[in-house]
C-alpha positions as a Markdown table, in Angstrom:
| # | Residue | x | y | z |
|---|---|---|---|---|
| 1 | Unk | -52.6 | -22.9 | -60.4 |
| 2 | Unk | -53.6 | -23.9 | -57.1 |
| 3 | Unk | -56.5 | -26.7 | -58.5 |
| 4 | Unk | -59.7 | -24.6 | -57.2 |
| 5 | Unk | -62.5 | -25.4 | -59.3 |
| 6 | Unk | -64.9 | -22.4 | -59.7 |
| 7 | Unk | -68.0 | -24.8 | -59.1 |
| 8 | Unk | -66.3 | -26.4 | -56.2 |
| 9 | Unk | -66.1 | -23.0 | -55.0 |
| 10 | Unk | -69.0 | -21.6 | -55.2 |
| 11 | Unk | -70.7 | -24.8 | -53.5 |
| 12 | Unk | -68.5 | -24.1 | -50.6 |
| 13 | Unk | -69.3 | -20.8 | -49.9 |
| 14 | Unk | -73.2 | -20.8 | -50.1 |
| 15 | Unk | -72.5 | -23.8 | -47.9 |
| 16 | Unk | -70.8 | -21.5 | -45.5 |
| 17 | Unk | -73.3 | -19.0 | -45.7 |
| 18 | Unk | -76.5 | -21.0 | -46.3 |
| 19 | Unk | -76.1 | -24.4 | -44.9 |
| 20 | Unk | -76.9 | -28.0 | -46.3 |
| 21 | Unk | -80.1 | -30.3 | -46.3 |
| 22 | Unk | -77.8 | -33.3 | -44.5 |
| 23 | Unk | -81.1 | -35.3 | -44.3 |
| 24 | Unk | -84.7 | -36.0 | -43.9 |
| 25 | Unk | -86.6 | -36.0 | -40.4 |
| 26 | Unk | -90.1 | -38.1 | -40.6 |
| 27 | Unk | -92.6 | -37.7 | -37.7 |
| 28 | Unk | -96.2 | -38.5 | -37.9 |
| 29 | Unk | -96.6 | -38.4 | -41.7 |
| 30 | Unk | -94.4 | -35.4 | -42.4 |
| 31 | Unk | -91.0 | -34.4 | -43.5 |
| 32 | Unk | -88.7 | -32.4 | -42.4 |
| 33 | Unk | -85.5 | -31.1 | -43.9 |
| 34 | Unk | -82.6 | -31.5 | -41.3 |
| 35 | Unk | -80.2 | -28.5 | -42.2 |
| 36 | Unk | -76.8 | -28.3 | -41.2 |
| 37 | Unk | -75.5 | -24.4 | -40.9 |
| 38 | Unk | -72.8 | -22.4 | -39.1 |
| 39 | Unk | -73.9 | -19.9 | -36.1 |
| 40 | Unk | -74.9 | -16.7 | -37.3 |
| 41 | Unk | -71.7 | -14.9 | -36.7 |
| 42 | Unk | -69.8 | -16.8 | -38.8 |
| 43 | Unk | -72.6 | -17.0 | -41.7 |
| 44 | Unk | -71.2 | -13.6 | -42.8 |
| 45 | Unk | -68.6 | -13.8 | -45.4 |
| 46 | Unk | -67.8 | -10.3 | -45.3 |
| 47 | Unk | -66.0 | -10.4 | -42.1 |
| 48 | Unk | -64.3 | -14.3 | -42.3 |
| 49 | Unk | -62.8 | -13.4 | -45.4 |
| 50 | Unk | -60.0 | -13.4 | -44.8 |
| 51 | Unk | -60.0 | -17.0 | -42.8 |
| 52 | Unk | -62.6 | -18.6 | -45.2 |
| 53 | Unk | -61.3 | -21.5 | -46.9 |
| 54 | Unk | -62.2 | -23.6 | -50.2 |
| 55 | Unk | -61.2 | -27.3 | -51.0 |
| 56 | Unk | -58.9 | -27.6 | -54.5 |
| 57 | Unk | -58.9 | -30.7 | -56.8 |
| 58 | Unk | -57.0 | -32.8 | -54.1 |
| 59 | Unk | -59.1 | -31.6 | -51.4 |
| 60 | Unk | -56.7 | -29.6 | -49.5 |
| 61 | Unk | -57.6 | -26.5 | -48.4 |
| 62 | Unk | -56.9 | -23.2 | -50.0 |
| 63 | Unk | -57.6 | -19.6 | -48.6 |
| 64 | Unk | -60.5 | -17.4 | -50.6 |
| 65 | Unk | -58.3 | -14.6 | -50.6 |
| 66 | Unk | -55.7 | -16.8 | -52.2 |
| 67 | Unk | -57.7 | -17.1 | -55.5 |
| 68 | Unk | -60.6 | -14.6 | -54.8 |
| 69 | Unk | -60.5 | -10.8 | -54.3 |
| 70 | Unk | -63.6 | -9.6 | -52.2 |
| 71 | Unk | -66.0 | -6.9 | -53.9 |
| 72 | Unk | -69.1 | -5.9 | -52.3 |
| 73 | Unk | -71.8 | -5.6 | -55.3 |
| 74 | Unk | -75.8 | -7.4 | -55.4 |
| 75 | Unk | -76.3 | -10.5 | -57.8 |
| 76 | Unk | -78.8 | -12.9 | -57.9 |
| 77 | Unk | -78.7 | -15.7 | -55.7 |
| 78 | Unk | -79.4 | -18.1 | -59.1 |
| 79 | Unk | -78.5 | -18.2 | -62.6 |
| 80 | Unk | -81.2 | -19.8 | -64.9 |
| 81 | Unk | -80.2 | -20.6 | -68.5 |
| 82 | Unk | -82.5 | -21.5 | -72.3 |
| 83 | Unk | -80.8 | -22.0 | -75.3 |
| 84 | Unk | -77.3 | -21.2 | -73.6 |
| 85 | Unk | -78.6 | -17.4 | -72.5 |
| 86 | Unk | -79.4 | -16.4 | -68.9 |
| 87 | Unk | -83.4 | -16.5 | -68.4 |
| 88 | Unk | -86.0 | -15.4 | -65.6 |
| 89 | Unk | -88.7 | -17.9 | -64.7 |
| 90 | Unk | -92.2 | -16.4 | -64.1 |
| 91 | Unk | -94.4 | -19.1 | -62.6 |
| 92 | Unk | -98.4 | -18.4 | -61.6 |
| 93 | Unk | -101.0 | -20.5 | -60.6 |
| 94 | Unk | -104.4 | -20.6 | -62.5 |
| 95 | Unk | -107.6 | -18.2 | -60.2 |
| 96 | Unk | -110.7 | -19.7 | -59.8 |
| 97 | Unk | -112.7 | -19.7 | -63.1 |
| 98 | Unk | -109.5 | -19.2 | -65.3 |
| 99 | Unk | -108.7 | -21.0 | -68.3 |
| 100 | Unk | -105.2 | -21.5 | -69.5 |
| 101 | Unk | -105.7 | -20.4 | -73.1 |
| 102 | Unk | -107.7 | -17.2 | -71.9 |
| 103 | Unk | -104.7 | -16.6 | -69.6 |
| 104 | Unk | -102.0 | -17.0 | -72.4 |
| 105 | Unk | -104.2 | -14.4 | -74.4 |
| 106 | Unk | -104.0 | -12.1 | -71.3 |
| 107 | Unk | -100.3 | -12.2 | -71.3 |
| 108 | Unk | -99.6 | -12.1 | -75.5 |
| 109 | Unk | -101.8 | -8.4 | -74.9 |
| 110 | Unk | -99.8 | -7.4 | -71.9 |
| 111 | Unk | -96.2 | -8.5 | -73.7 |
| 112 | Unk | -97.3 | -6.5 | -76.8 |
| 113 | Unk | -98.2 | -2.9 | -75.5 |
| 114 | Unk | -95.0 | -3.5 | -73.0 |
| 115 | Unk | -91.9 | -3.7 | -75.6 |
| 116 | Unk | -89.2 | -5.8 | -74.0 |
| 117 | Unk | -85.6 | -4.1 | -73.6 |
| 118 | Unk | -83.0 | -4.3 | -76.8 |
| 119 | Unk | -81.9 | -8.3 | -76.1 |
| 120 | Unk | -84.2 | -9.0 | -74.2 |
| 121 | Unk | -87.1 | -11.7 | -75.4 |
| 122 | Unk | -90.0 | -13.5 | -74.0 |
| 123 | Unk | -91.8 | -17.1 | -74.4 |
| 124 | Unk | -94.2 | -19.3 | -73.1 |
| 125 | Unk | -92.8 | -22.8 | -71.5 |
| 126 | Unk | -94.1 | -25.7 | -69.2 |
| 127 | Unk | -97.5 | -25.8 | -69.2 |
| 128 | Unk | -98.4 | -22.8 | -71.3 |
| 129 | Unk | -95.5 | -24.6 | -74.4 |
| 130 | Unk | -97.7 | -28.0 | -74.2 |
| 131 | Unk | -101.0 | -25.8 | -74.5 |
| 132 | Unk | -99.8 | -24.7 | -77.4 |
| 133 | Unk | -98.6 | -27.6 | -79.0 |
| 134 | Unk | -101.5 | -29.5 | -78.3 |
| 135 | Unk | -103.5 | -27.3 | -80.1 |
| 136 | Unk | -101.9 | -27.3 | -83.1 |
| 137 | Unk | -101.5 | -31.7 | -82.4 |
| 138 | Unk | -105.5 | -31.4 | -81.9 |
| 139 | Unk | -106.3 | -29.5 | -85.3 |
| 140 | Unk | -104.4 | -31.7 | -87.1 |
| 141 | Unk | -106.2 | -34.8 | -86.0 |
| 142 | Unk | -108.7 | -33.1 | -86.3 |
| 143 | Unk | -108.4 | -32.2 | -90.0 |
| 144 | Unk | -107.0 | -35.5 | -90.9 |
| 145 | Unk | -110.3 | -37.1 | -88.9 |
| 146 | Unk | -112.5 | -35.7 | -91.2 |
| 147 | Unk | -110.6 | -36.3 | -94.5 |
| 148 | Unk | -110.1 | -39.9 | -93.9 |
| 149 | Unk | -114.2 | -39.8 | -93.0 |
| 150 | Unk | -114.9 | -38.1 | -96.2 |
| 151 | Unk | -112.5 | -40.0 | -98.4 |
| 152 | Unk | -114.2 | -43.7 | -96.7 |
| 153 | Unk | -117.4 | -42.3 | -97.1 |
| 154 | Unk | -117.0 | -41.1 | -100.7 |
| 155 | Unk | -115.3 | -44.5 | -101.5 |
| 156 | Unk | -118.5 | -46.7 | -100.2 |
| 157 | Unk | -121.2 | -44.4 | -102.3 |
| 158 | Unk | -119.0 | -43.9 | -105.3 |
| 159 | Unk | -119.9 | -40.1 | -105.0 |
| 160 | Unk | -117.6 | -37.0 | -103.8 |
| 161 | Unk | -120.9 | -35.1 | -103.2 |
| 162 | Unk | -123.5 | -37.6 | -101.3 |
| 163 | Unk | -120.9 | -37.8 | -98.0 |
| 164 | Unk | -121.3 | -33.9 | -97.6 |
| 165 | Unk | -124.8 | -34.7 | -96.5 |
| 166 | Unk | -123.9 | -37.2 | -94.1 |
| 167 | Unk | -121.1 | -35.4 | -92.7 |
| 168 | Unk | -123.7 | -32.0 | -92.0 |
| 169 | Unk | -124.1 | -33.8 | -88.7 |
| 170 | Unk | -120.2 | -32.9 | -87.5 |
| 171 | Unk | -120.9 | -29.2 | -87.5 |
| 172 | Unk | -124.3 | -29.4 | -85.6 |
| 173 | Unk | -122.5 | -31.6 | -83.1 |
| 174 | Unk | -119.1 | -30.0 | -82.7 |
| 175 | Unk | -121.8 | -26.7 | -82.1 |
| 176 | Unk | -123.9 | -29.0 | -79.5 |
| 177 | Unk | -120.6 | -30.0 | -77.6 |
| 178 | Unk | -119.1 | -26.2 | -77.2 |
| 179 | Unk | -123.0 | -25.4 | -75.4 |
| 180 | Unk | -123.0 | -27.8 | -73.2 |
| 181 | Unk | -119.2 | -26.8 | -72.2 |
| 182 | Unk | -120.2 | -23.3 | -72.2 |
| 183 | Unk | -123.6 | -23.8 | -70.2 |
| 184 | Unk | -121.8 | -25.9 | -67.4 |
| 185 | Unk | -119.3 | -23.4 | -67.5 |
| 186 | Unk | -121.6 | -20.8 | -66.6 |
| 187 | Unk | -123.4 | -22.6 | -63.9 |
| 188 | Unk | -120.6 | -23.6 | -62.2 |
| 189 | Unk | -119.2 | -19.7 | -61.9 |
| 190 | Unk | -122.8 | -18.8 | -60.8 |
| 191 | Unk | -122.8 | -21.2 | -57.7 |
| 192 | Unk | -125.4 | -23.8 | -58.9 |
| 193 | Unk | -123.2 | -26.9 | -58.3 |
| 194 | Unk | -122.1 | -25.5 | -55.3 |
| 195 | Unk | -125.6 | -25.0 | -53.7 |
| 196 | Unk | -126.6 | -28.3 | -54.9 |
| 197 | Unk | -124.1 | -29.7 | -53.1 |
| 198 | Unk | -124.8 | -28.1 | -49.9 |
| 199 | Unk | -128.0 | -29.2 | -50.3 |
| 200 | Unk | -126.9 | -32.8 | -50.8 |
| 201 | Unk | -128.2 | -33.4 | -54.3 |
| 202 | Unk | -124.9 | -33.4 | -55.8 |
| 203 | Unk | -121.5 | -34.7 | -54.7 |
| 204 | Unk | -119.1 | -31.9 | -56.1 |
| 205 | Unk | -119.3 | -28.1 | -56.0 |
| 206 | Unk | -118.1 | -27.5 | -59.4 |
| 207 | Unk | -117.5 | -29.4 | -62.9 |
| 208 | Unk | -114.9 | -28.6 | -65.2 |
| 209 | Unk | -116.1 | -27.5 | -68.5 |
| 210 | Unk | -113.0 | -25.7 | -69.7 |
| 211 | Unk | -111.6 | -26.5 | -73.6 |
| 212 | Unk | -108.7 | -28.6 | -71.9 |
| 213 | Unk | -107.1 | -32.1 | -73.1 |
| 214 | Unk | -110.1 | -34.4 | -72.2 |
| 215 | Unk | -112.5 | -32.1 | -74.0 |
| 216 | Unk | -110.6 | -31.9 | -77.4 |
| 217 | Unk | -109.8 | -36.0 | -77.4 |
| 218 | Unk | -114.0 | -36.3 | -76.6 |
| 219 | Unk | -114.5 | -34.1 | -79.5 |
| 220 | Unk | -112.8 | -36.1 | -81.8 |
| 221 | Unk | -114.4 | -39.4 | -80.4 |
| 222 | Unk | -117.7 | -37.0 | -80.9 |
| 223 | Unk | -116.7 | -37.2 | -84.5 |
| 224 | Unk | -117.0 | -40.6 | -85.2 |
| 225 | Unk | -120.1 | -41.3 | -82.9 |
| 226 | Unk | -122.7 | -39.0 | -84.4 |
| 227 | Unk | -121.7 | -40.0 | -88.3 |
| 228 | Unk | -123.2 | -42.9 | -87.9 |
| 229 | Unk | -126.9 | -41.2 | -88.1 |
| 230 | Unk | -126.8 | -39.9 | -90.8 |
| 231 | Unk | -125.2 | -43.1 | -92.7 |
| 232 | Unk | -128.0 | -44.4 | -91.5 |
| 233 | Unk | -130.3 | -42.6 | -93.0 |
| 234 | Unk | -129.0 | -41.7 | -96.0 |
| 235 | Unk | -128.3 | -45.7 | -97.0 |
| 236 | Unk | -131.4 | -46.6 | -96.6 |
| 237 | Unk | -133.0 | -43.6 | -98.5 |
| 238 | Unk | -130.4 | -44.3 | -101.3 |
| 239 | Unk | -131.7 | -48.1 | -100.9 |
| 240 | Unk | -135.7 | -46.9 | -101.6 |
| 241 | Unk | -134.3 | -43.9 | -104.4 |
| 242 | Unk | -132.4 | -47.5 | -106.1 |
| 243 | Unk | -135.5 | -49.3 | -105.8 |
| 244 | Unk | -137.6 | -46.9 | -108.0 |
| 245 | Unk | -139.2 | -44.8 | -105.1 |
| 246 | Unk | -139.7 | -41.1 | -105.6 |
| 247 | Unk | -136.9 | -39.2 | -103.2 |
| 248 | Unk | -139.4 | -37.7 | -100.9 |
| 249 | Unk | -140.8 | -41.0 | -100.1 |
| 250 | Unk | -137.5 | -42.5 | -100.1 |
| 251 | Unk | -136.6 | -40.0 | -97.2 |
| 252 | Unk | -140.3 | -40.1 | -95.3 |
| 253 | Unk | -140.3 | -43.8 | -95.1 |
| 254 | Unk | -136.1 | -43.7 | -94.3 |
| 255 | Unk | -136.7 | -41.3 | -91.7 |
| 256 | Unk | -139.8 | -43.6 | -89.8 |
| 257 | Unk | -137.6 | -46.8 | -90.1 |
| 258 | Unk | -134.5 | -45.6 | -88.8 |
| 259 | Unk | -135.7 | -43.3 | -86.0 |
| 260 | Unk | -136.0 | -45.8 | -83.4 |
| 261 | Unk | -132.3 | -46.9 | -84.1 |
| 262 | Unk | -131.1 | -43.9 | -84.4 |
| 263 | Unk | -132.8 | -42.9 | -80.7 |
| 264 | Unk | -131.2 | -46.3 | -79.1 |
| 265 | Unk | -128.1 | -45.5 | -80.2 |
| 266 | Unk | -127.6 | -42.1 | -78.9 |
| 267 | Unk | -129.7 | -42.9 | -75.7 |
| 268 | Unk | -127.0 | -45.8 | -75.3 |
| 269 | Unk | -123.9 | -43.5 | -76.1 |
| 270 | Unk | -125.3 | -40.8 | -74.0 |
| 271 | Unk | -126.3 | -42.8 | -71.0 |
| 272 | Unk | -122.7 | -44.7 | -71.1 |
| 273 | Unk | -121.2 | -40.9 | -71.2 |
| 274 | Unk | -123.1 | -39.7 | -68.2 |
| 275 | Unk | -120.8 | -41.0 | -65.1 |
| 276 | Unk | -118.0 | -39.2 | -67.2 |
| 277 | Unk | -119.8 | -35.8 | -66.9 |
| 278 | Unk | -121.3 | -35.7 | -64.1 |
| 279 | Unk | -117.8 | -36.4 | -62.4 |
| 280 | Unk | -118.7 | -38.7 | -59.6 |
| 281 | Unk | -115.9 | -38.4 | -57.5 |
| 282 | Unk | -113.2 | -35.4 | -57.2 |
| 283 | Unk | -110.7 | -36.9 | -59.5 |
| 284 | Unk | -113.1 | -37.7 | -61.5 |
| 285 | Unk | -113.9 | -33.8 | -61.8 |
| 286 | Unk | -111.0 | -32.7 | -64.6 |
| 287 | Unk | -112.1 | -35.4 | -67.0 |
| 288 | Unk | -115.2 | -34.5 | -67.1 |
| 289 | Unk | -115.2 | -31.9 | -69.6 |
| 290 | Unk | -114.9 | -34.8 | -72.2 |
| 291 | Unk | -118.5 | -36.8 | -70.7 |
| 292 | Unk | -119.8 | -32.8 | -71.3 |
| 293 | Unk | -118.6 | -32.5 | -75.0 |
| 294 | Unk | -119.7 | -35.5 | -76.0 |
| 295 | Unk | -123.1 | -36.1 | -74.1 |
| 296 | Unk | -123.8 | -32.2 | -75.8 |
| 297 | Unk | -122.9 | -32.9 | -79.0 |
| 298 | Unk | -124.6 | -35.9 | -79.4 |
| 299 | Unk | -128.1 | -34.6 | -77.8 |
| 300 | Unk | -127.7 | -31.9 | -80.6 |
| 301 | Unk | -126.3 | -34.1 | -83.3 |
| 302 | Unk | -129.1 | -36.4 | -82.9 |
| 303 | Unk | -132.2 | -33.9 | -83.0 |
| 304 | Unk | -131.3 | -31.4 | -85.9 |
| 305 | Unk | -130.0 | -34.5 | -87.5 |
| 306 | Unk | -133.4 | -36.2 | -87.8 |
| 307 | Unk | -134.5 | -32.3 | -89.7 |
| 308 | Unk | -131.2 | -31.1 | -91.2 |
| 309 | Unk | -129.9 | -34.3 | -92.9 |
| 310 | Unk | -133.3 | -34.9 | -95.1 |
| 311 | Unk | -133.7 | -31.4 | -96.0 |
| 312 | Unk | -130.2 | -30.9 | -97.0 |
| 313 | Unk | -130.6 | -34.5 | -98.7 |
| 314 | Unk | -132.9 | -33.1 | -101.7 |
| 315 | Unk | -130.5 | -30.2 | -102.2 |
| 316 | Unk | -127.0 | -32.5 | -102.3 |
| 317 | Unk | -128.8 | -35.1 | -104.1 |
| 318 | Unk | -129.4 | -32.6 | -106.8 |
| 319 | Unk | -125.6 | -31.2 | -106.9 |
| 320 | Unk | -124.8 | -34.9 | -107.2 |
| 321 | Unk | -127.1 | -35.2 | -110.1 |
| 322 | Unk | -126.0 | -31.8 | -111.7 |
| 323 | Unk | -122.5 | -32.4 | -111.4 |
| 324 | Unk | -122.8 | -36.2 | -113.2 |
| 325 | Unk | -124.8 | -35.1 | -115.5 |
| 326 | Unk | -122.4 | -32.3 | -116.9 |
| 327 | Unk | -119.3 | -34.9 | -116.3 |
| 328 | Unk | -121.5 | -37.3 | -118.8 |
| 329 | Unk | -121.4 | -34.1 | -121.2 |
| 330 | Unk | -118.3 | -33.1 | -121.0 |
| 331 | Unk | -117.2 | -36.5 | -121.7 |
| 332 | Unk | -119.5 | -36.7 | -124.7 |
| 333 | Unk | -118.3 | -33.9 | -126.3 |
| 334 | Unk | -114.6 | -34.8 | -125.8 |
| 335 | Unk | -115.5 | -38.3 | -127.2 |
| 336 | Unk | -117.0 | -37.1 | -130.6 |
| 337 | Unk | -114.3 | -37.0 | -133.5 |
């Protein structure tokens, strides 16, 4: 009736009992909120009740006690609100040698041997919400990265079988990128970086090896670079196997011709991917978890690729074989009347 707004209200009063940031004071690179506030004695509601006054619609003045009756009772001094229901904020920041997912694992445990109240709920937001979802964003370019390797692969050699053996080398490199994150890791909690600095043969005390953002985006990149060894060998031993060589000759003389490309490549990638780890400035520090995963995985990729791909070759090549030769069966059978 008399045009108060509840808002308006309310804005008043913490005015009157808080103050207002009126403005900003600058002096010698730093800021300063300039706050505008009543003297203490007249900061306490309680007793200028009765001559406390609020503006209405119009923005004349009406007295509290006019629209308001005065009860003495705690509250909290702010009202969050998610998905239109009141909400408390817990906000931490990350210890030293903590990773965000190990954290969120921490908390799921605590939340689950603590049951929550009747109406009363819990979930993860800011940070620890786009963890999350960039996890499950990650495994799915993940998945569709390999599918769309294997079905280009299997297109080029006609074959659904011969790109399993060129695609052994995403395993031993995905294993070769979470070592070298896990070794770095390690020696960074255990000082190493640190005394290297101190001793002036490194430029920062610790390198961050965590499984973050950078390191999933280099470990898809990772896929894609370390493919191309094994392509390379396996063409050219399918080449010799077409030309009428034996297999194990085919793989012998593929493996002495395409060693030294194979090396100049992955020498090239890695030595382009070193700056990135080695993080040579601070800010350079939190992306180099990605120069780690991939420099890793391709050391790893490369070596077990030059033993695993041929030996795995002989054993895949005869699947391939076994599996057309009972499709030529099948199909011989069906086409006899």
């Amino acid at each position: 009736k008399l045009g108060v707004s509840t808002v308006t209200a309310g804005q008043e009063l913490r005015v009157l009992t808080d103050g207002m940031v009126a403005g900003k004071y600058r002096e010698g690179g730093r800021e300063y909120d300039i706050r505008v506030r009543l003297n203490k004695a007249q900061q306490d509601l309680e007793l200028g009740y009765e001559t406390a006054y609020v503006p209405n619609l119009n923005f004349n003045l009406v007295k509290l006690s006019s629209i308001a009756t005065a009860e003495k009772t705690l509250g909290p001094s702010k009202i969050s609100r998610r998905d239109r229901s009141r909400c408390v904020i817990i906000t931490a920041n990350l210890g030293q040698g903590a990773g965000l997912g190990g954290v969120l694992d921490g908390s799921r445990k605590v939340l689950a041997a603590n049951a929550a109240p009747a109406g009363v709920s819990s979930e993860f937001v800011g940070q620890a919400e786009d963890f999350e979802d960039l996890q499950k964003n990650i495994l799915l370019a993940l998945v569709l990265a390999i599918l769309i390797m294997y079905l280009v692969l299997a297109s080029l050699y006609e074959s659904f079988i011969t790109p399993i053996t060129i695609m052994l080398a995403l395993p031993l490199a995905v294993a070769g990128a979470f070592y070298a994150l896990a070794g770095v890791e390690l020696a960074s909690r255990m000082g190493i970086f640190a005394a290297l600095k101190k001793a002036h043969l490194f430029h920062v005390a610790q390198l961050d090896a965590s499984i973050n953002l950078f390191s999933m985006i280099g470990l898809i990149m990772l896929l894609g670079l370390v493919a191309k060894n094994s392509i390379l060998l396996v063409d050219l031993t399918l080449q010799k196997m077409k030309e009428g060589k034996d297999r194990k000759q085919a793989l012998i003389e593929a493996g002495g011709a395409r060693l030294r490309p194979i090396l100049m490549t992955s020498l090239a990638l890695l030595f382009g991917t070193l700056p990135l780890a080695l993080a040579l400035n601070e800010a350079g520090r939190f992306r180099s978890s990605m120069g780690i995963g991939i420099a890793g995985g391709l050391i790893s990729s490369t070596l077990l690729t030059l033993v695993v791909v041929p030996a795995a070759f002989e054993y895949v090549d005869d699947l391939r074989a076994w599996v057309e030769g009972l499709v030529k069966r099948l199909g011989g059978e069906k086409s006899k009347p």
